[in-house]
C-alpha positions in Angstrom: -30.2 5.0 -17.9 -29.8 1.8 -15.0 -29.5 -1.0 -17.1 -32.5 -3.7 -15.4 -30.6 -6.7 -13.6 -32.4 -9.0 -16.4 -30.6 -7.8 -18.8 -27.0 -7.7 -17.2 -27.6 -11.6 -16.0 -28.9 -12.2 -19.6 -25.3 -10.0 -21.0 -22.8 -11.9 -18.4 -24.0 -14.9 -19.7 -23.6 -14.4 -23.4 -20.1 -13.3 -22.6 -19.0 -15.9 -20.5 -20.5 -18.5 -22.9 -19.2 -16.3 -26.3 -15.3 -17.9 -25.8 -13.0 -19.5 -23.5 -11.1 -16.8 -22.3 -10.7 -16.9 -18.0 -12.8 -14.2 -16.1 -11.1 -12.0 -13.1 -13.3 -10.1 -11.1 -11.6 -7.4 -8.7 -12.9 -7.8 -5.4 -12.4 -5.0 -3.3 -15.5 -6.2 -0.3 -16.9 -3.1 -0.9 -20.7 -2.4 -2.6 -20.0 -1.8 -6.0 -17.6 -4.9 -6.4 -19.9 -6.6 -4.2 -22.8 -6.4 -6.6 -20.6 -7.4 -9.4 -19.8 -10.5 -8.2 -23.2 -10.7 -6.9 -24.5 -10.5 -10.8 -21.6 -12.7 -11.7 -22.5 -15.4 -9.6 -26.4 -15.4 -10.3 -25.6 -15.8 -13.9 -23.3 -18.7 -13.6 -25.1 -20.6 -11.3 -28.0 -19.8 -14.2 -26.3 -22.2 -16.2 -25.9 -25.6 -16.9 -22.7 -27.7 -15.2 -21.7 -28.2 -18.9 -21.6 -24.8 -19.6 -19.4 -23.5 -16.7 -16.0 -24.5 -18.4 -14.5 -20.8 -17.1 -12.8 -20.3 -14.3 -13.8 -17.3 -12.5 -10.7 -15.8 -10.3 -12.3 -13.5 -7.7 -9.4 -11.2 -6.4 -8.9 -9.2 -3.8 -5.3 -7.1 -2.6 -4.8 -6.6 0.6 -2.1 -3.8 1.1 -1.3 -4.8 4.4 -2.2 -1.5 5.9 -6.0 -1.4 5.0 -8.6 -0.4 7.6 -8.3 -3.2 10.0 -12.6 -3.9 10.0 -12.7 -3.5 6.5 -9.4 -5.9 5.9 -11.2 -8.4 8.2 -14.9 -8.2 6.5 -12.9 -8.7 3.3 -11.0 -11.9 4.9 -14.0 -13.3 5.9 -16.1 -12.7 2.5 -13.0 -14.7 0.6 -13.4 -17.2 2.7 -17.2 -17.7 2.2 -17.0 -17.3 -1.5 -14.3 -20.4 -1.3 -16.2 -22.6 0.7 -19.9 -21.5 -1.1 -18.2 -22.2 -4.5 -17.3 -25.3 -3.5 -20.3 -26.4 -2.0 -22.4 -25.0 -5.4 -20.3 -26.6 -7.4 -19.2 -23.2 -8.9 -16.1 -23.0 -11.1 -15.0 -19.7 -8.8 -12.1 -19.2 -6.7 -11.2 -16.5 -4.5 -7.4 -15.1 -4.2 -5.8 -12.4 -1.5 -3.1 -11.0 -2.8 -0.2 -9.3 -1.0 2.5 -7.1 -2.4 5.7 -8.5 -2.2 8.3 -8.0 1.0 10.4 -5.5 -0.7 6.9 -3.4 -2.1 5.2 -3.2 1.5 4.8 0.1 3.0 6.4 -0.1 6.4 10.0 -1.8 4.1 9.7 1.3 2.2 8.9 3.6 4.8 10.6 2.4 7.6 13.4 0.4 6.1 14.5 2.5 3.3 13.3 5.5 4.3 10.9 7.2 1.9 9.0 9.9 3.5 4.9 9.8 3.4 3.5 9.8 0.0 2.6 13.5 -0.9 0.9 14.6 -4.5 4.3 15.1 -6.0 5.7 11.7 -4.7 3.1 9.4 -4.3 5.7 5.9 -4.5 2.8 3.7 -3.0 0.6 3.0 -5.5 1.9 1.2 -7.8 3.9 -0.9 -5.2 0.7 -1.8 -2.6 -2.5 -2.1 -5.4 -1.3 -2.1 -8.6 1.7 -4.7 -8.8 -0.1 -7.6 -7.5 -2.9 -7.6 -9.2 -1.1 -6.8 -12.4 1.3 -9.6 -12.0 -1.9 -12.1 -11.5 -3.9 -10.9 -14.1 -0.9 -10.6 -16.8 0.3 -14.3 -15.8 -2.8 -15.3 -16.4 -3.6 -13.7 -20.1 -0.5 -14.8 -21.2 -1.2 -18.7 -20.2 -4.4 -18.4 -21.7 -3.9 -16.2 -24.6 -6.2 -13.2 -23.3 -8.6 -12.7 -20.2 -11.6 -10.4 -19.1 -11.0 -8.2 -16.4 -14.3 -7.3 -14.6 -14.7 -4.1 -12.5 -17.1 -2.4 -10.6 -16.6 0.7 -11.3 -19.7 2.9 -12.2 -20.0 6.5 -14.0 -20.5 9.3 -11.8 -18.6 8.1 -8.9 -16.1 10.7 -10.1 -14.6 12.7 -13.0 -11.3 11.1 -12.9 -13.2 7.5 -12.9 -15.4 8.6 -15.5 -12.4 9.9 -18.0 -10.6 6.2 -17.2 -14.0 4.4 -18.4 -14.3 6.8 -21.4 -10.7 5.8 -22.1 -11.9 2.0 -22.2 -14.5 2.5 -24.9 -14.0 2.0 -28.8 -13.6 -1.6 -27.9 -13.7 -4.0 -31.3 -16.1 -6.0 -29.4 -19.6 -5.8 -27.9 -19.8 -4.7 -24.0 -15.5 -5.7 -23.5 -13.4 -2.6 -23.7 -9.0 -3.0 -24.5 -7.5 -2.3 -21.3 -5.5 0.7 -21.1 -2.2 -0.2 -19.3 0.2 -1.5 -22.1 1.4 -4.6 -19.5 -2.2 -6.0 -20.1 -2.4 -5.3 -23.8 -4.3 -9.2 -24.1 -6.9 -8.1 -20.9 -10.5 -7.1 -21.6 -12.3 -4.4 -19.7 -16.2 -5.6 -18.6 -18.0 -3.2 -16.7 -21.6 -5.0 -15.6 -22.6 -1.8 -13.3 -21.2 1.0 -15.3 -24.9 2.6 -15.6 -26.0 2.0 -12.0 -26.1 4.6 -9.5 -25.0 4.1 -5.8 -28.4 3.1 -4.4 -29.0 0.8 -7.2 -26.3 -0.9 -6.0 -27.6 -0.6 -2.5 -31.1 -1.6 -3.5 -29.8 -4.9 -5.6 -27.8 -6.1 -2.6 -29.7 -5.5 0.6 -32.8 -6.8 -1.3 -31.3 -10.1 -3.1 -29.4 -12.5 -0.9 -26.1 -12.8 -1.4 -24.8 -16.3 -2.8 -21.7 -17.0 -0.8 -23.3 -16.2 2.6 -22.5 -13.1 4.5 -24.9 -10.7 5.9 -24.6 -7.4 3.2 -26.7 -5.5 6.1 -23.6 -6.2 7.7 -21.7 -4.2 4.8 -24.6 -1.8 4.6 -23.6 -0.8 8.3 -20.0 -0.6 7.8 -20.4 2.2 5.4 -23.4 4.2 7.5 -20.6 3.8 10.3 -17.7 5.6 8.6 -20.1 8.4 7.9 -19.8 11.1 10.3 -23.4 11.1 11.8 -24.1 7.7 11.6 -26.8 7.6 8.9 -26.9 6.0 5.6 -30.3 6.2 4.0 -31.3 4.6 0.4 -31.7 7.5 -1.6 -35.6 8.0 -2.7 -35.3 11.4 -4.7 -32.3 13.5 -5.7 -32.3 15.4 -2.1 -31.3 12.6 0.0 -28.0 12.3 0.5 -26.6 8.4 -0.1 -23.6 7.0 2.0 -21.8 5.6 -0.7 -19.3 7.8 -0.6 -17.3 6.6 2.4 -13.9 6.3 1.3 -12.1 3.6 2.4 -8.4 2.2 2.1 -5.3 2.5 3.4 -5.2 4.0 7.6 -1.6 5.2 5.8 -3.0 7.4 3.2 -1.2 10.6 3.4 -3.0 11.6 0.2 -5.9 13.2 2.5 -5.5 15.5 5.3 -7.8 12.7 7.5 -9.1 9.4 7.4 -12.7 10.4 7.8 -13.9 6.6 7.7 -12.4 5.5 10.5 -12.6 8.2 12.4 -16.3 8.1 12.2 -16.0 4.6 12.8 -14.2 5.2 16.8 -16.8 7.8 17.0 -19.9 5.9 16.0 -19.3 2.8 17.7 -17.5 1.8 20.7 -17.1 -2.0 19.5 -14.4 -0.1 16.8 -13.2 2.1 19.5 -9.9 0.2 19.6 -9.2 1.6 16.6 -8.4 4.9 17.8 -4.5 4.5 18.8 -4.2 3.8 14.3 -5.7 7.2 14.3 -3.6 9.2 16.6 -0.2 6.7 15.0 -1.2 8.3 11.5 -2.0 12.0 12.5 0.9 12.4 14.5 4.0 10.3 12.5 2.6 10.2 9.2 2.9 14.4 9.1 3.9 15.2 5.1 5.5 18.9 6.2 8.9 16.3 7.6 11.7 18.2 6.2 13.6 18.1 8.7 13.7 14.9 10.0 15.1 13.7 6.2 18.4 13.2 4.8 19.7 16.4 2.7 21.3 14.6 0.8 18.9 12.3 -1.6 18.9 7.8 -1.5 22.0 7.8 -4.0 24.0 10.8 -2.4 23.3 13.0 -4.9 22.2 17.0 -4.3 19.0 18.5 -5.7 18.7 22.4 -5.4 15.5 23.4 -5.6 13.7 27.6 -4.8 17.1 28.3 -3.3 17.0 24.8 -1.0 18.3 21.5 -0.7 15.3 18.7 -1.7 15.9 16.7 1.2 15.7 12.9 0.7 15.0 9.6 3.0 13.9 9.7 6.6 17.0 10.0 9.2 18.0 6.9 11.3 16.6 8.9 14.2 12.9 9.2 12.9 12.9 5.7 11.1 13.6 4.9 14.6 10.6 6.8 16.5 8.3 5.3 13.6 9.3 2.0 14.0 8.7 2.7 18.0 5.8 4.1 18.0 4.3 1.2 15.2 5.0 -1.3 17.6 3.9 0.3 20.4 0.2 1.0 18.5 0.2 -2.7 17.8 0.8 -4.1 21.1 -2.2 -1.8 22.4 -4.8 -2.6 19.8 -4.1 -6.4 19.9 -4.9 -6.0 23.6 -8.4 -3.9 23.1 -8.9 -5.6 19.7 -8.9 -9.5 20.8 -11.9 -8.2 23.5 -13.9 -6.9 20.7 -13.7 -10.1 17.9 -10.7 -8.7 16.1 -7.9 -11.5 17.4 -3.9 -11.2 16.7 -4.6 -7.6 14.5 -1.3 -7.6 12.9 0.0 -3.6 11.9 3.7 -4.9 10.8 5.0 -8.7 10.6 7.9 -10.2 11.8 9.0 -11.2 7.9 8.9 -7.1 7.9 10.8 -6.3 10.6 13.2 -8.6 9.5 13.2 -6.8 6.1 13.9 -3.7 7.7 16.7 -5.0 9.9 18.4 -6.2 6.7 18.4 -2.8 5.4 19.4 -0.7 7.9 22.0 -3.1 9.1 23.6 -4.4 5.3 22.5 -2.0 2.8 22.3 1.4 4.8 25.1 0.6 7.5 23.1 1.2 10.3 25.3 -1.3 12.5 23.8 -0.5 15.6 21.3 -3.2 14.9 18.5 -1.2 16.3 15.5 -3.5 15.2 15.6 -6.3 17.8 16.4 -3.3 20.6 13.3 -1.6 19.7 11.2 -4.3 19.5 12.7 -6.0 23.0 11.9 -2.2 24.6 8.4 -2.1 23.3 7.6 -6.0 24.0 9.4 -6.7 27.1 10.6 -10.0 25.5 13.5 -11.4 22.8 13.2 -10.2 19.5 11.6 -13.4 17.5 13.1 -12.8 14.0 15.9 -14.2 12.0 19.6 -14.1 13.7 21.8 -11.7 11.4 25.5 -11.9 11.2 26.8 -10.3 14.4 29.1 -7.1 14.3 32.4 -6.8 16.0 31.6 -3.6 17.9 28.9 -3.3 20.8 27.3 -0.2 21.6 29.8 0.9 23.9 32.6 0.8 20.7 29.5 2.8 18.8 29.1 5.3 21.9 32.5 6.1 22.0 32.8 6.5 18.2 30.1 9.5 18.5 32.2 10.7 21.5 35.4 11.0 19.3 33.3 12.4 16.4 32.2 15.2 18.9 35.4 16.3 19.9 36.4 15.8 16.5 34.0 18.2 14.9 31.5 19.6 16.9 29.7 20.9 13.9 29.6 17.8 12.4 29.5 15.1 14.4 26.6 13.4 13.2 27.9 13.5 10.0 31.8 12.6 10.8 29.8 9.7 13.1 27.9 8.7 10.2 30.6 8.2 7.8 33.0 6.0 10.0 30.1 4.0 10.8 29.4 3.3 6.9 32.9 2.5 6.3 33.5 -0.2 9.1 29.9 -1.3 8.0 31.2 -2.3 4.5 34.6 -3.5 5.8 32.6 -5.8 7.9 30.4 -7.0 5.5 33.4 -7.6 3.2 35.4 -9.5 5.7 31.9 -11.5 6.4 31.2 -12.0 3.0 35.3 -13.0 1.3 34.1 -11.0 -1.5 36.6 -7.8 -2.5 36.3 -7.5 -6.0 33.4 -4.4 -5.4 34.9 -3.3 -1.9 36.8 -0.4 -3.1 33.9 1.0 -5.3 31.4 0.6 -2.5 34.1 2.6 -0.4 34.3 5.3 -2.8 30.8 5.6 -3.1 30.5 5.8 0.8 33.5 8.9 0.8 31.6 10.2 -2.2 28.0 10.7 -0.2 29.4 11.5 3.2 32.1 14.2 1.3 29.8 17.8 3.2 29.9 18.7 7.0 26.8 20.5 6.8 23.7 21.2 5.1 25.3 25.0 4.5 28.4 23.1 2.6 26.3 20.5 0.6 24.1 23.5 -0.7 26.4 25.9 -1.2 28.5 23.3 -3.6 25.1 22.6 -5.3 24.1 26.0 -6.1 27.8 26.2 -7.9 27.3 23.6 -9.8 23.8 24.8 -11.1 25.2 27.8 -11.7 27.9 26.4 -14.2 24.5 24.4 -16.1 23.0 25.8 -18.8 19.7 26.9 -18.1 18.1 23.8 -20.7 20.0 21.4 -19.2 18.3 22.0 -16.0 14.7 20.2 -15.0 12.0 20.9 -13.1 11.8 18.2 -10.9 9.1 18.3 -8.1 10.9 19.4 -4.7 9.5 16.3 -3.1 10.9 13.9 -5.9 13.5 11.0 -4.5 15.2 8.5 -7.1 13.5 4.8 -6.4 16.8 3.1 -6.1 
């Protein structure tokens, strides 16, 4: 039954006034948490000045690699909620959060090298939603004792959604539910549109204006444009199908075969149309069936036999390569068609990232070509503007001649045999640079230690002899996709 709008202004404000604990309301700039804080703010501003003692902390995490209209409508809505708080005299304020440099996607994906999140290895998460907003929201239970955590999620959007909010009942208290993840043990659960369906929520914000300012018609015709024919009618009677399904989220997601939102958003509307180069970048280098552009051996060197195969780890340096390429290339071309359209200086990858990535491949992966500024300069036509690094005594024509010798060397295994010396002068060079020994000769060994196969054919034939010496219940079943997160 859809809880009247009466009574969830009349229930917000008994719990807001019931204590002193600080309110968070997850802001996603989509309808559902859009009518939340809709309800939210209509019962604040209900009460007296003297009353609003609670901060409200409206928050929203940007993964960096969100649909670029939607990232942009959520910009601008944080913006207006600052600026109409203030001018209401409102004790609500809005905060973007952004995983941190080492949890991006493009660090992980590019830099280190883990392969496009699949069912059985899905590493993004937790690192783009999840961390940001928990360290937020558990900072700010623990400087105020406890907190409410308001969501707006609603039942029937999905099974797996519905068994979380089950999961949140048996609460000790009226209408606030314990939350679930042990990290926010002090955090309470409130769920103002748990019993509405999808065109309540339509209904409630196209028909009530909304407090800090934008146009939800505006939002209403987002979503009826990332359906594929373009139409997105209120639903009257159980036969009319609702658009409040459109899934939106990361242009990254590897999780579904297609990103069906924005595709329908190129198709629907030729203002969005720049958008289609982040299609074709996704469906052609985000491809989960990548085998064999990856490492055989895993990040840490180690073997994993798995249906009579190697599980092969991290990207190669060659694909990390064509991905960073082919990133920058998409960028430069919808900045270009973007900034003609209203959507200025659209940013896929930052320089503080690129710089990230440098840092790996160069310090922590050996790479010493020092590819990242090369790339960049090819793609731009213009001098890499990140962070100087410490140079490297050899140029590519001492690299080039090093795979020449490794050729002749080993024909079979020249990559390999390549790959090795490189690693070694990388770590003599860093240890020269860096007048600290006391570690050198373990980071040696470890570098003989996960360069110690020629082949693919060697490296599994040694692994299937050592799982063959394992009893059989020492042995797990780890998914063949699996990589160690170190």
């Amino acid at each position: 039954m859809t809880t009247p709008v009466s009574v969830i202004i009349d229930e917000i404000q008994q719990i807001y006034l019931s204590d002193s604990m600080p309110w968070v309301v997850g802001y996603s700039g989509g309808k559902d948490s859009t009518a939340s804080l809709q309800l939210i703010w209509k019962a604040v501003a209900g009460l007296t000045k003297e009353q609003r003692t609670k901060t409200i902390h409206v928050i929203s995490t940007d993964t960096l690699v969100e649909n670029p209209v939607i990232a942009a409508w959520v910009a601008n809505s944080l913006e207006c909620i600052r600026h109409a708080a203030k001018q209401q005299d409102l004790p609500i304020q809005a905060h973007r959060l952004t995983p941190s440099l080492e949890n991006r996607f493009w660090v992980n994906l590019i830099g280190k090298g883990y392969p496009a999140p699949r069912n059985r290895f899905r590493w993004c998460t937790d690192r783009l939603k999840i961390s940001a907003s928990t360290k937020f929201i558990q900072e700010l239970s623990e400087a105020n004792g406890e907190a409410i955590l308001v969501l707006g999620q609603r039942r029937g959007e999905s099974s797996v959604r519905d068994k979380v909010m089950d999961e949140y009942n048996g609460s000790t208290r009226d209408r606030l539910s314990r939350n679930k993840d042990p990290r926010l043990s002090r955090v309470w659960v409130y769920l103002p549109v748990e019993t509405w369906s999808s065109d309540d929520v339509w209904e409630y914000i196209i028909t009530e204006p909304n407090p800090w300012g934008v146009d939800n018609q505006e939002l209403f015709n987002i979503y009826r444009g990332a359906t594929a024919d373009a139409e997105c009618p209120v639903v009257v009677d159980t036969t009319t199908p609702s658009c409040g399904d459109s899934r939106f989220g990361c242009y990254v997601c590897t999780m579904v075969t297609q990103d069906k939102s924005m595709q329908a958003m190129v198709q629907n509307d030729q203002q969005k149309a720049w958008m289609q180069p982040i299609l074709v970048f996704r469906n052609t280098q985000l491809a989960t069936a990548d085998r064999d552009v990856r490492d055989f051996q895993r990040m840490n060197g180690q073997l994993k036999v798995f249906n009579g195969s190697l599980v092969h780890g991290p990207y190669l340096q060659e694909k990390r390569r064509e991905l960073l390429k082919e990133l920058l290339a998409t960028q430069k071309v919808v900045r270009e068609a973007g900034s003609q359209v209203g959507y200025h200086n659209v940013e896929l990858i930052s320089i503080e990232e690129l710089d990230e990535i440098r840092r790996i491949w160069v310090e922590d992966k050996g790479e010493i070509e020092d590819l990242v500024p090369r790339i960049y300069e090819e793609v731009y036509e213009q001098p890499y503007p990140g962070k100087d690094i410490e140079p490297v005594p050899l140029d590519p024509i001492d690299l080039a001649l090093l795979k020449d010798v490794s050729q002749e060397l080993d024909a079979d295994a020249s990559d390999q045999l390549y790959r090795l010396t490189r690693s070694l002068l990388a770590t003599q060079f860093q240890s020269i640079q860096s007048q600290k020994r006391s570690q050198h000769l373990d980071k040696l060994e470890s570098i003989l230690q996960s360069h110690g196969f020629r082949t693919e054919s060697e490296a599994l034939a040694f692994a299937v002899s050592l799982e063959e010496q394992r009893p059989n219940d020492a042995q797990d079943d780890e998914s063949s996709d699996a990589i160690p997160l170190y």
